[in-house]
C-alpha positions, 0 to 999 in steps of 0.5 A: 528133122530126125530120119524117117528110118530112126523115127520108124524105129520107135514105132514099137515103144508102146510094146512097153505101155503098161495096165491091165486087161480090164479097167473102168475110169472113175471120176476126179476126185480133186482138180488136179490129179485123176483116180482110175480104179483097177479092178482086174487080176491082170497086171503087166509088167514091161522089162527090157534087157541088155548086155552090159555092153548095151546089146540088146536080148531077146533071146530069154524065156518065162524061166529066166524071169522071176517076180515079186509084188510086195516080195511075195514070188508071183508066177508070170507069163509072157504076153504077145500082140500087146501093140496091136491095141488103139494108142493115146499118146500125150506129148508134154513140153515144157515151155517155160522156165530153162525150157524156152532154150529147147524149143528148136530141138523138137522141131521136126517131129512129125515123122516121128508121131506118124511112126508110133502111132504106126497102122492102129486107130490113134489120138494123140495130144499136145501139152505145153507147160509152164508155171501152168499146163496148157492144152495147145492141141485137143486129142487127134488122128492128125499127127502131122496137125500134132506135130505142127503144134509142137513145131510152133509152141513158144516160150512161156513164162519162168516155171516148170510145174512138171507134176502138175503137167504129168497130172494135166497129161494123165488126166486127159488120157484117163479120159480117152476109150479104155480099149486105148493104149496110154502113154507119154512122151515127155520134154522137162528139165529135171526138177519140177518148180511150182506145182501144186501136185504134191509128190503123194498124188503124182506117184498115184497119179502116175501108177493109177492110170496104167500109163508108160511114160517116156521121158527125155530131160536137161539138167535143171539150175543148181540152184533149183536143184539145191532148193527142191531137194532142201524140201524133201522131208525127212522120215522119222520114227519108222525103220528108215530113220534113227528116231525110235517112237515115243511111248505109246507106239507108232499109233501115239496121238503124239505128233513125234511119233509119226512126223511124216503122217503130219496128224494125218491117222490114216498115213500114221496107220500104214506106216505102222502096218509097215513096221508090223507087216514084211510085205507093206514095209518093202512097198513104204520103202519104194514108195518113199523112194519114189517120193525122194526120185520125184524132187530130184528127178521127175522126168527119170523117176516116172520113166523107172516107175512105168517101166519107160525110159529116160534119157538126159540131153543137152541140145538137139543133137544129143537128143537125136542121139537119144532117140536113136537110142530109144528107138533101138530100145523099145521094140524089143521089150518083153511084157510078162504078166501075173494075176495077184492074188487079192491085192491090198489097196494102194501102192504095190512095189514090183520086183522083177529079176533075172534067174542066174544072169549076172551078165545082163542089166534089166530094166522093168516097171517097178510099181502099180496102184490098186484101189478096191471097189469099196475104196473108189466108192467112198 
């Protein structure tokens, strides 16, 4: 069992669940992936920093930092008290597949559950995922009910549906109060292996929702490896790749001239606006980014994206070891905060970075998703 003194520690993670002030839940619009329509001007970015010997800083101010939403400067403050709200936490497992091996590593984690969830109202959840997610325990103030969910999971057949997990996870936590904090703890390997969520959807998914993932991952087999990664598609006639257009332009109803849009008009359109327009071709270039992070790595590419943090482990004392360090992390993150100035629906790639601190490595949210009133109307 981890020490309550380490599991105390990790009480602050949350400081980094990122979202906005104001946001209103909206349907599903499909089985597996949830649609939460942001329509506020306020935007949160979480960011830590260290030195390059790993010491923690916490020392800066708002004129150390600089940001950019689509590579337009944006002006930031620093937020304070962003802990203090109601938290929904989901816990997701895998259980199947390379995860079975891992189940004893988990054990013990009651004192952990009871410090993040710390003196605020709290719900938390438990999913346990295989070829399929499956909720083992429904939302509750309960940690130590949680925690013996977890304790007792079992092994689960041979998959690792790790998107369609994170989607199953979201999609509970879209449902919860919106006064509620959100976020994710969760246990994978690294390469997702049958689900149904395709990588388009789980980079919405996970940047709609304002939900900071924390995420802790063992390598997957290389053969896994070597055939999620062989699925990756290539980009073609765009600026990423050495295949120019075909006559006509980027808009041709030639199906060479946008092989990645796969005859789908509106994906052939905004990789033409990305192509015309500075500002969209730096968030295609992240987005497509993120795509190829999410078949090599999921539990890391959706920690880098929320603006959480990934470790990798191999047994339940390297594991200890991450948590250690996690709980050393997170109570000292800055949250800064900026109200874009008519965002565009869709992805947005942030950017933030030190002024004239080449000394010190950042670590901070690197994207989020807008959808219009008009858009979540359609």
């Amino acid at each position: 069992m981890l020490s309550a003194s380490v599991a105390a520690m990790l009480s602050g993670f949350l400081l980094a669940a990122v979202g906005t002030a104001q946001s209103r839940e909206h349907a599903p619009v499909s089985p597996q992936v949830p649609v939460v329509t942001v329509r506020s001007n306020l935007v949160l970015v979480p960011a830590l920093v260290k030195t390059k010997s790993g010491e923690i800083v916490f020392s800066l101010t708002i004129d150390d930092f600089a940001l950019t939403d689509d590579g337009v400067s944006q002006p930031v403050r620093i937020e304070t008290d962003t802990d203090s709200q109601p938290l929904a936490l989901a816990v997701i497992v895998q259980t199947g597949g390379l995860g079975a091996l891992h189940l004893d590593d988990y054990r013990g984690l009651d004192a952990v559950l009871d410090s993040i969830v710390g003196g605020v109202p709290h719900r938390v959840a438990v999913v346990a995922f295989d070829s399929t997610p499956h909720l083992k325990h429904a939302f509750t103030s309960n940690t130590d009910a949680a925690a013996g969910t977890i304790a007792n999971l079992q092994a689960g057949d041979g998959g690792a549906a790790i998107l369609d997990a994170l989607s199953f996870g979201i999609r509970l936590l879209s449902k919860q109060p919106p006064e509620y904090r959100r976020a994710v703890l969760l246990f994978s390997e690294t390469i997702d292996s049958g689900s149904r969520t395709s990588l388009e959807d789980a980079i919405r998914a996970v940047d709609d929702t304002n939900t900071a993932i924390y995420s802790f991952g063992f390598s997957s087999t290389r053969a896994a490896m070597s055939h999620e990664v062989s699925k990756l598609p290539r980009p073609g006639g765009s600026p990423y790749s050495d295949k120019p257009y075909p006559p006509g332009g980027c808009m041709s109803h030639d199906p060479d001239a946008d092989p990645e849009a796969h005859g789908r008009r509106s994906i052939q359109a905004l990789d033409c606006a990305s192509d015309l327009l500075p500002p969209l071709r730096l968030a295609r270039m992240v987005y497509d980014a993120a795509k190829d992070g999410l078949a090599r790595n999921v539990p890391k590419s959706v920690a880098e994206l929320t603006g959480g943090e990934y470790f990798a482990f191999k047994n339940r004392k390297t594991l200890s070891r991450r948590l250690v360090s996690i709980a050393n992390d997170v109570p000292n993150y800055y949250v800064l905060s900026f109200h874009p100035q008519s965002p565009h629906s869709g992805f947005h790639a942030l950017n933030l970075r030190l002024k004239d601190r080449p000394e010190l490595r950042l670590n901070a949210r690197k994207a989020y998703w807008v959808e219009t009133e008009a858009d979540g109307n359609k």
